[in-house]
LUMLO-618108 format. One record per residue (C-alpha): x, y, z. Coordinates in steps of 0.001 Angstrom, whole numbers, padded with zeros to 6 digits, always signed. Each point is the difference from the previous one (the first is absolute). Example, Ala and Ser with C-alpha at 12.3 -4.5 7.8 and 13.67 -1.06 7.14 Angstrom:
+012300-004500+007800
+001370+003440-000660
REM end
This chain:
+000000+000000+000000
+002957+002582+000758
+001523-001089-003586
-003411+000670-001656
-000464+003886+002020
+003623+000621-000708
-000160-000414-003566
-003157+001669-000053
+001736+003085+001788
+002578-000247-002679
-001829-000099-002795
-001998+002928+001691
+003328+001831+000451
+000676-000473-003473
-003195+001276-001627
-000127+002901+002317
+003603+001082-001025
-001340-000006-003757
-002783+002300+000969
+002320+002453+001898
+002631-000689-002782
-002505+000903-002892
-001401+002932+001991
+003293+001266+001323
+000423+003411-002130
+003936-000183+000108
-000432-003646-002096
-000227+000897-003567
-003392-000858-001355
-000418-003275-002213
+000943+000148-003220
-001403-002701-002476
+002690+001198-002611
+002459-001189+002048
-001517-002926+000943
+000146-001111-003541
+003285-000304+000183
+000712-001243+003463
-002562-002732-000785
+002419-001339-003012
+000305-003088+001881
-003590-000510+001272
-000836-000245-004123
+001554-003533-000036
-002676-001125+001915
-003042+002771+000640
+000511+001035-003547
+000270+003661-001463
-004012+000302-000064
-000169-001065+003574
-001694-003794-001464
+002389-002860+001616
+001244-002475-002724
-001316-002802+002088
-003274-001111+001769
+001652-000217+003476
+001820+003680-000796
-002200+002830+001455
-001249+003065-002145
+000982+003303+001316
-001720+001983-002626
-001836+002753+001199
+000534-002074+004050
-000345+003008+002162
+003354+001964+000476
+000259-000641+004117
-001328-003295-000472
+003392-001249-002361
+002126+002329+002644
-001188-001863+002602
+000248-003257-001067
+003851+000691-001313
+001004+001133+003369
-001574-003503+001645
+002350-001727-002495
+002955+002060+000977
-000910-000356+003901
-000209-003735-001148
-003534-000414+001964
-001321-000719-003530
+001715-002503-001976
-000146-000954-003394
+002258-001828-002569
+002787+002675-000567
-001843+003438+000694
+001836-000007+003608
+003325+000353-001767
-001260+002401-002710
-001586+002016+002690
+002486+000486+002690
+002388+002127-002211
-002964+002442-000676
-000134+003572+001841
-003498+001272+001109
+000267+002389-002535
+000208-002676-002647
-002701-002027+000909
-002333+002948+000119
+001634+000994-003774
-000533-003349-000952
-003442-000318+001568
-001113+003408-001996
+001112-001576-003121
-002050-003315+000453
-003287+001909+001568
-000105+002375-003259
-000561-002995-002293
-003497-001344-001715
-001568-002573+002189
+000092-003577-001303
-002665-001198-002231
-002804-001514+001292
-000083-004424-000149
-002519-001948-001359
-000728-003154+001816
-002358-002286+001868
-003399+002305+000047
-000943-002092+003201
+002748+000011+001367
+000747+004081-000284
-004244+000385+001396
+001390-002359+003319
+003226+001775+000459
-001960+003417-000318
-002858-001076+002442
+003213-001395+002081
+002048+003051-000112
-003741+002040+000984
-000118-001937+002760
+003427+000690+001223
-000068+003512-000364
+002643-000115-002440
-001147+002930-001379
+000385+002255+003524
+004146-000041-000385
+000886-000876-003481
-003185+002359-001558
-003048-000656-002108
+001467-001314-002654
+003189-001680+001864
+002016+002711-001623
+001762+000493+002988
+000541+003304+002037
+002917+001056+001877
+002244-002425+001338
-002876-002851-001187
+000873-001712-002744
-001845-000009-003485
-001854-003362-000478
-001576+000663-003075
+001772-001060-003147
+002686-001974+002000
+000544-003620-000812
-002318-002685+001761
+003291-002453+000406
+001666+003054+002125
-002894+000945+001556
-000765-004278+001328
+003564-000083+000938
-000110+003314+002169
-003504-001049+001974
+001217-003292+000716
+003605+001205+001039
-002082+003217+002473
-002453-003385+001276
+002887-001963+000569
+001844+002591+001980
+002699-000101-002505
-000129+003577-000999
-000768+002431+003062
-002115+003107-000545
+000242+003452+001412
-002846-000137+002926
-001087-003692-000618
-003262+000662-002103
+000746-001922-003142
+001011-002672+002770
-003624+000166+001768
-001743+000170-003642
+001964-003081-001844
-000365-002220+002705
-003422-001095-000467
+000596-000610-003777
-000080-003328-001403
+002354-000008-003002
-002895-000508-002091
-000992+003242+001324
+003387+001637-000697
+000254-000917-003810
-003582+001324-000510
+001392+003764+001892
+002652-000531-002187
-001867-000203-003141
-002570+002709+000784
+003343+002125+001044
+001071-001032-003733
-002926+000643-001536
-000161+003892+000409
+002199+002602-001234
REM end
């Protein structure tokens, strides 16, 4: 229990440093521009549009700009871990990851996926029910430091819930903890596939 509030108090630490950090008026404001080109790297897997070259890649196109911030300086704290983003993180300043974050928030959203018409209707009921809508917004377009759901691919999406039921991946105050536990993984591929479905 004192790992689980001590990460939590960490990960709090860290997105309240962001805040400050993207507030503080002696930080130079974001600049997508040079994003683009700290975010050189990034295109080998996120891709230049923001559209990752692989179903288990996340989009960042048009992902709200604290939202990427905040998740970059998890992988650099190394409370979020994932394949070799730790490493590609941890050389990063603040400054870049709010550059790079500009660059990936000014993008066009991901299209819209077809799929499963029964499926989406269960994951939208589903996500209705869970009041997915009350942090990541009507549309799961994300807002702040929420990520964008809509457009993102249902294979990252499955992966994500299950690794947030498991207790795998931590979250900020515990919330997406609370709301994936309860989910069957049937439930979690039809989420995913509503989350897919909108744009």
């Amino acid at each position: 229990m004192k790992l689980i509030s001590s990460t939590k108090a960490i990960l709090g630490v860290a997105f309240f440093t962001s805040l400050f950090l993207s507030c503080n008026s002696n930080a130079a404001p974001p600049d997508a521009v040079a994003g683009k080109a700290k975010a050189q790297t990034c295109f080998a897997c996120h891709g230049e549009n923001g559209i990752g070259i692989a179903p288990e890649i996340p989009n960042l196109a048009a992902q709200p700009a604290l939202s990427i911030t905040y998740q970059l300086i998890q992988f650099r704290g190394q409370q979020r871990k994932g394949g070799a983003m730790e490493a590609l993180a941890m050389p990063l300043s603040d400054q870049d990851m709010r550059d790079i974050a500009a660059y990936y928030a000014s993008l066009p959203p991901p299209p819209a996926k077809s799929g499963n018409a029964e499926k989406i209707a269960k994951g939208q009921q589903i996500s209705s029910a869970q009041f997915c809508n009350s942090c990541h917004g009507a549309q799961l377009q994300g807002q702040k430091h929420i990520a964008r759901l809509a457009g993102q691919s249902s294979e990252y999406i499955v992966t994500q819930l299950k690794n947030i039921r498991s207790g795998s991946r931590v979250d900020m105050d515990g919330t997406m903890g609370s709301a994936a536990r309860g989910l069957s993984d049937e439930d979690i591929e039809a989420i995913a596939a509503y989350a897919a479905s909108l744009n």
